[in-house]
VEXZAFI-839099 format. One record per residue (C-alpha): y, z, x; chain; residue number from 1. Coordinates in steps of 0.02 Angstrom, whole numbers, padded with zeros to 5 digits, always signed. Example, Ala and Ser with C-alpha at 12.3 -4.5 7.8 and 13.67 -1.06 7.14 Angstrom:
<r <-00225; +00390; +00615>; A; 1>
<r <-00053; +00357; +00684>; A; 2>
This chain:
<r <+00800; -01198; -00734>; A; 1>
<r <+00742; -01099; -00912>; A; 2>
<r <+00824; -00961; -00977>; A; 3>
<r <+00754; -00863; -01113>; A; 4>
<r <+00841; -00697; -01199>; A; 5>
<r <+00731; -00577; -01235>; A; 6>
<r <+00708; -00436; -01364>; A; 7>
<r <+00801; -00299; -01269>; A; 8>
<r <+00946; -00425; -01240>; A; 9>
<r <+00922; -00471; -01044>; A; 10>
<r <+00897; -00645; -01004>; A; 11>
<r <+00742; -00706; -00889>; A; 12>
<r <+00783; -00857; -00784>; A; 13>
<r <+00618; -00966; -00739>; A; 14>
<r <+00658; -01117; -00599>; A; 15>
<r <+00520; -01232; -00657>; A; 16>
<r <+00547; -01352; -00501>; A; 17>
<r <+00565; -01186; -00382>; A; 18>
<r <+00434; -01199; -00240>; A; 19>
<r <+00355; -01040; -00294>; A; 20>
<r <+00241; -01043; -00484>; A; 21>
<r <+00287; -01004; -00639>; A; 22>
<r <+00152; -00846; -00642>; A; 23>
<r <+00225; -00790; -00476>; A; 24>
<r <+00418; -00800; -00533>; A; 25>
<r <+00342; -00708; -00693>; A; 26>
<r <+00275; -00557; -00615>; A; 27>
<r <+00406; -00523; -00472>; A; 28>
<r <+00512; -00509; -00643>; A; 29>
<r <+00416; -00382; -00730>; A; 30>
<r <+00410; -00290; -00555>; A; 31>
<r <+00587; -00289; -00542>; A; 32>
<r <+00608; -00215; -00690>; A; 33>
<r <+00489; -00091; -00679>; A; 34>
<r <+00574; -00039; -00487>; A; 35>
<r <+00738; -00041; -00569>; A; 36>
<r <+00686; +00080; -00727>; A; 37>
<r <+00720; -00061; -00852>; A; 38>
<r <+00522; -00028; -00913>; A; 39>
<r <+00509; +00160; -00855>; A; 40>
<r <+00326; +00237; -00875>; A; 41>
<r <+00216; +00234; -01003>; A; 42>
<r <+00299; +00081; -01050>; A; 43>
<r <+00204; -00041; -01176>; A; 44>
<r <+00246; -00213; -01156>; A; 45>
<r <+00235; -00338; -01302>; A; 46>
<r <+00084; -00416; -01328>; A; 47>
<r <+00023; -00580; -01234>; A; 48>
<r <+00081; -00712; -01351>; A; 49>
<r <+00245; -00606; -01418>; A; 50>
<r <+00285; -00607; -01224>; A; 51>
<r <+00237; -00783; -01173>; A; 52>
<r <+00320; -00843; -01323>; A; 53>
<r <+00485; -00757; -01271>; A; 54>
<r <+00466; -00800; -01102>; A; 55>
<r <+00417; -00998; -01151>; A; 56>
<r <+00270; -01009; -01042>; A; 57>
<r <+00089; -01036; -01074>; A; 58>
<r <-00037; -00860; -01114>; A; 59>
<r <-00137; -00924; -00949>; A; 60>
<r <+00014; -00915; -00833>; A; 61>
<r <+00058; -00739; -00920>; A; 62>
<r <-00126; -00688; -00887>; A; 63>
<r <-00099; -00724; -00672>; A; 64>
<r <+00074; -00638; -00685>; A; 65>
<r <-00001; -00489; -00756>; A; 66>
<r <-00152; -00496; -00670>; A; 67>
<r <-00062; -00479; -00512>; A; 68>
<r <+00055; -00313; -00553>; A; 69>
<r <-00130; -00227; -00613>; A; 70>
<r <-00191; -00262; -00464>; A; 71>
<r <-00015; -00182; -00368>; A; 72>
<r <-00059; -00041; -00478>; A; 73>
<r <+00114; -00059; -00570>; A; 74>
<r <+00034; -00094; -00741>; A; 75>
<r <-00113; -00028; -00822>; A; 76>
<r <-00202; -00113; -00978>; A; 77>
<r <-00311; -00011; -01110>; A; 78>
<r <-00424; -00083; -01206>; A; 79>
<r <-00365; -00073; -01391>; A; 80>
<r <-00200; -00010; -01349>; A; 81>
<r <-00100; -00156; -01230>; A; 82>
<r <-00041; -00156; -01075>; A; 83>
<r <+00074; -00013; -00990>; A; 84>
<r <+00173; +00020; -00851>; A; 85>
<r <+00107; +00156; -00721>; A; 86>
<r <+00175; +00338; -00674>; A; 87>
<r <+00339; +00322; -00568>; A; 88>
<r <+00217; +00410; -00414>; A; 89>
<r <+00153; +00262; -00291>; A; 90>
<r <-00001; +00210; -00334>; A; 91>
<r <-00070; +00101; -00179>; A; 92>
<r <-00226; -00019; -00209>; A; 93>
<r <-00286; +00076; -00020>; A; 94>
<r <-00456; +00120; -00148>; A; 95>
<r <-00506; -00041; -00148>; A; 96>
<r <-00453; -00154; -00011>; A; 97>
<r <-00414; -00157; +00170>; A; 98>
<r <-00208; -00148; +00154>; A; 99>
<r <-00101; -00026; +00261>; A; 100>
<r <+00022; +00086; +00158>; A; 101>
<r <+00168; -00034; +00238>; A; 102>
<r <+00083; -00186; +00180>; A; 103>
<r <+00051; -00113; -00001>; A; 104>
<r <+00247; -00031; -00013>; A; 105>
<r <+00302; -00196; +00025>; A; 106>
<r <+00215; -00292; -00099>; A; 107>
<r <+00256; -00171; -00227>; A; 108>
<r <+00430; -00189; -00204>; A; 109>
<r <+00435; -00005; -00145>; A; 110>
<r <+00588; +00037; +00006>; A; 111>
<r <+00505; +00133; +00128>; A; 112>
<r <+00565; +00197; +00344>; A; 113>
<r <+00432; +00236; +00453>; A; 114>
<r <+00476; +00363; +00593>; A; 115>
<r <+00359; +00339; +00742>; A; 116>
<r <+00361; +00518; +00805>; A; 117>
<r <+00221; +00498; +00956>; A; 118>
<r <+00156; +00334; +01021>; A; 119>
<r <+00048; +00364; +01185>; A; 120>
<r <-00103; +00309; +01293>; A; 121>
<r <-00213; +00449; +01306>; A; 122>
<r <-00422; +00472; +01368>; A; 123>
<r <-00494; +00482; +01206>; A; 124>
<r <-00598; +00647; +01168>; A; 125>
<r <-00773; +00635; +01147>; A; 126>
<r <-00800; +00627; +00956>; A; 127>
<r <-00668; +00498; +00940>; A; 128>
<r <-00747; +00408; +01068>; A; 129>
<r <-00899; +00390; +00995>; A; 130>
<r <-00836; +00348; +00833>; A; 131>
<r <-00728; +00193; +00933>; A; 132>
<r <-00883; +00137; +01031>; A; 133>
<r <-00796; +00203; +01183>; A; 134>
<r <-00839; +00312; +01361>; A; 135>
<r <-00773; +00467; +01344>; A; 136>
<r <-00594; +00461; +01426>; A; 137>
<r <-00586; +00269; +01399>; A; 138>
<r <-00391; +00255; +01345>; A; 139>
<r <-00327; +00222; +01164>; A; 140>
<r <-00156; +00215; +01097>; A; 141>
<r <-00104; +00395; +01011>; A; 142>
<r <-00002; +00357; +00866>; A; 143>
<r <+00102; +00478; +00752>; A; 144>
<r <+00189; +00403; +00606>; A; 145>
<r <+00294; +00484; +00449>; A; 146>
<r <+00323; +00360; +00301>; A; 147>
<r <+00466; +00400; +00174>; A; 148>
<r <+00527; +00316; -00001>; A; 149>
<r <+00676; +00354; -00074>; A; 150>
<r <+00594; +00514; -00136>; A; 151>
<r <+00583; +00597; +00025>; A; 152>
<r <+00415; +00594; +00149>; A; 153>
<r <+00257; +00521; +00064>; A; 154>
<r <+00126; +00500; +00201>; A; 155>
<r <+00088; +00588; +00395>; A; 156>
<r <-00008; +00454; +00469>; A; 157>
<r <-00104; +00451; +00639>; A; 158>
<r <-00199; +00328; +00736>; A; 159>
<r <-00304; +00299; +00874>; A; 160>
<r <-00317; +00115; +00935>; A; 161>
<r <-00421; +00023; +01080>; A; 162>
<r <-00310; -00030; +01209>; A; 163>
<r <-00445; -00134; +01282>; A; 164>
<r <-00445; -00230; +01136>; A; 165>
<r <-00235; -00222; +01126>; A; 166>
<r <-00155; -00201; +01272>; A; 167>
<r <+00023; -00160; +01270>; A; 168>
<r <+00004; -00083; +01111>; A; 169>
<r <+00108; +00058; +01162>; A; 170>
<r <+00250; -00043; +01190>; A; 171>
<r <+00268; -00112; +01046>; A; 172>
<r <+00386; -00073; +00896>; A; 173>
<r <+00289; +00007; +00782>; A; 174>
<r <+00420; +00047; +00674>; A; 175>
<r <+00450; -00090; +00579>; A; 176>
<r <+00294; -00186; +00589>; A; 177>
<r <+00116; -00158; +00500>; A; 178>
<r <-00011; -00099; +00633>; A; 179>
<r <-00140; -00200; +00531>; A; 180>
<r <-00019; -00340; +00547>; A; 181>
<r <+00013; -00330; +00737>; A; 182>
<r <-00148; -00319; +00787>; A; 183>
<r <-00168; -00474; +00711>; A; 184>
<r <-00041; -00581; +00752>; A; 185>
<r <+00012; -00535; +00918>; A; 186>
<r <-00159; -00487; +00986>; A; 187>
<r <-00274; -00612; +00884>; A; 188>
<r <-00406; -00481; +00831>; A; 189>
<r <-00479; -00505; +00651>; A; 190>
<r <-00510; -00351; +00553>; A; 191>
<r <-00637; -00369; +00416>; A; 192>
<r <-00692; -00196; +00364>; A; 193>
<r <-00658; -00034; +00360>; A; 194>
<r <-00739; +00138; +00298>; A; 195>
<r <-00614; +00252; +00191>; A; 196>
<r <-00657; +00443; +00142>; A; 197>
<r <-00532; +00526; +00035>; A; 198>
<r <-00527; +00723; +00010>; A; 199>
<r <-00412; +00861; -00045>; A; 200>
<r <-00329; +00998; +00084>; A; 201>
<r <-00199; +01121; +00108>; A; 202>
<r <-00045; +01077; +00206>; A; 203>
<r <-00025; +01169; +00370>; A; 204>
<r <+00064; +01174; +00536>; A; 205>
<r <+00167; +01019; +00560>; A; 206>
<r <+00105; +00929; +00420>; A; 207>
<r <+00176; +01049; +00315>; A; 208>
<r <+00320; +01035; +00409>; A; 209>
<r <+00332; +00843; +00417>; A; 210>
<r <+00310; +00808; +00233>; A; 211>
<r <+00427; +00964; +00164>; A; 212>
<r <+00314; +01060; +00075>; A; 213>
<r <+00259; +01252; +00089>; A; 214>
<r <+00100; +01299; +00195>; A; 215>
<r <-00047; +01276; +00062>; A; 216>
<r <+00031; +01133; -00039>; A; 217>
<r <-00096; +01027; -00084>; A; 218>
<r <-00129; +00852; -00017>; A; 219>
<r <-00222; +00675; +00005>; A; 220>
<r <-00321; +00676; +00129>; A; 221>
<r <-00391; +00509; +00202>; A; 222>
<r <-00487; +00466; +00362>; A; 223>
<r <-00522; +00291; +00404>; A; 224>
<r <-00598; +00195; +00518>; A; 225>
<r <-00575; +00011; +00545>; A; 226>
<r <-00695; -00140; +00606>; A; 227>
<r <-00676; -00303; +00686>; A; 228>
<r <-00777; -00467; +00605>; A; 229>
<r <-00903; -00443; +00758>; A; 230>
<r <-00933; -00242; +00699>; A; 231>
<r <-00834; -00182; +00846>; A; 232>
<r <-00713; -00037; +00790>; A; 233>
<r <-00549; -00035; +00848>; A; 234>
<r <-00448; +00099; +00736>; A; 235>
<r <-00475; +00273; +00679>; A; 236>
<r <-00341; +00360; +00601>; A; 237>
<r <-00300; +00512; +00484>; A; 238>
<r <-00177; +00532; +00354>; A; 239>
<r <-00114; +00674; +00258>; A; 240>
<r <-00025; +00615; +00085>; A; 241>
<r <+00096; +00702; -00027>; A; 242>
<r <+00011; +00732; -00180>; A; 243>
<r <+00177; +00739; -00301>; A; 244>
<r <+00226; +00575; -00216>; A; 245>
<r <+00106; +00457; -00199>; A; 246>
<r <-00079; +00435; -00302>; A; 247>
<r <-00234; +00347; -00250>; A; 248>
<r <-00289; +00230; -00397>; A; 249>
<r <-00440; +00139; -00395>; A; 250>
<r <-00462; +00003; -00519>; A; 251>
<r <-00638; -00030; -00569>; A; 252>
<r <-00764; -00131; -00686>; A; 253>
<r <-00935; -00120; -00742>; A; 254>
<r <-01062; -00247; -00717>; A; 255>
């Protein structure tokens, strides 16, 4: 075990013979302090060797740790400039890869409850089914979902799932788990790809409702559907997203 005071006077503790890597150990560090408000927004950290130096590990392990909390969206570097922390508003990685809000809260360290609100086998209307691959009236799960932070309600989510591909699926708790995550592990189905269109719209009815804001308050929209590795689809689902609450960031590079 290291310890190394920094700059602002807090001391980083770095278990060199922990089961976990330096780089990991490194980053959950930074993210904790970012959660916590120790770095608040807009934040510039010190530069790569004044930081490795203080924290006694090599520029290439710094590198992964960092590399990691751009990718969670919780820092941002600009060219020139250095490397800053994000806006205090969620800013999922859902632009770029195949993560469920749960899964992407979770790895950034962000407390979230999920309210399951509906959860039903109904016959699946004709667009939908053609969109799942289905006969119309072939069953799928009905799922209605609201996802809070400590901020108050970030996300309306609903899904339609195949029960012939995931039987049961109304039974189970889909509170707590990932749906991504459950259909994976308890049901054995692989989910490779998915197709993601994002749009603005005005709250109404009980999304208005659901999320706390006025009729007309403007939103995230996102409608996704979801693939197997053999091209089957098994999940379509829509979400509405507060706006003030939670942003979309893509992170992107040019060939």
């Amino acid at each position: 075990m290291s310890e190394r005071e920094l700059p602002d006077g807090t001391t980083e503790r770095l278990d060199r013979d922990a089961p976990a890597p330096l780089h990991a150990q490194v980053s959950e560090q930074i993210r904790t302090r970012i959660v916590s408000g120790d770095w608040p927004p807009h934040y510039r950290l010190r530069s790569e060797p004044e930081l490795a130096a203080d924290l006694g590990i090599s520029r290439g392990t710094l590198r992964r740790a960092l590399t990691t909390l751009i990718r969670d969206g919780l820092l941002v570097q600009v060219r020139g400039r250095g490397t800053f922390v994000t806006s205090t508003a969620i800013e999922p990685s859902i632009a770029q890869k195949l993560n469920t809000l749960s899964e992407d809260f979770a790895r950034q360290g962000v407390s979230y409850t999920t309210e399951v609100l509906s959860q039903r086998v109904i016959a699946a209307p004709p667009p939908l089914a053609t969109l799942l691959d289905l006969d119309p009236g072939q069953s799928v799960l009905h799922l209605e979902r609201l996802r809070s932070t400590t901020t108050g309600p970030v996300a309306w989510l609903v899904n339609y799932v195949r029960t012939d591909l995931a039987p049961g699926l109304d039974r189970a708790d889909l509170a707590d788990r990932s749906l991504f995550g459950l259909l994976e592990n308890d049901h054995g189905l692989k989910i490779t790809t998915g197709r993601r269109t994002f749009s603005a719209t005005a709250a109404t009815g009980r999304v208005a409702d659901a999320l706390g804001v006025p009729e007309g308050f403007p939103l995230l929209y996102l409608e996704q559907i979801t693939y197997l590795y053999d091209g089957r689809a098994i999940e379509y689902s829509d979400v509405w997203i507060h706006s003030e609450r939670m942003r979309v960031t893509s992170l992107l590079s040019r060939r």
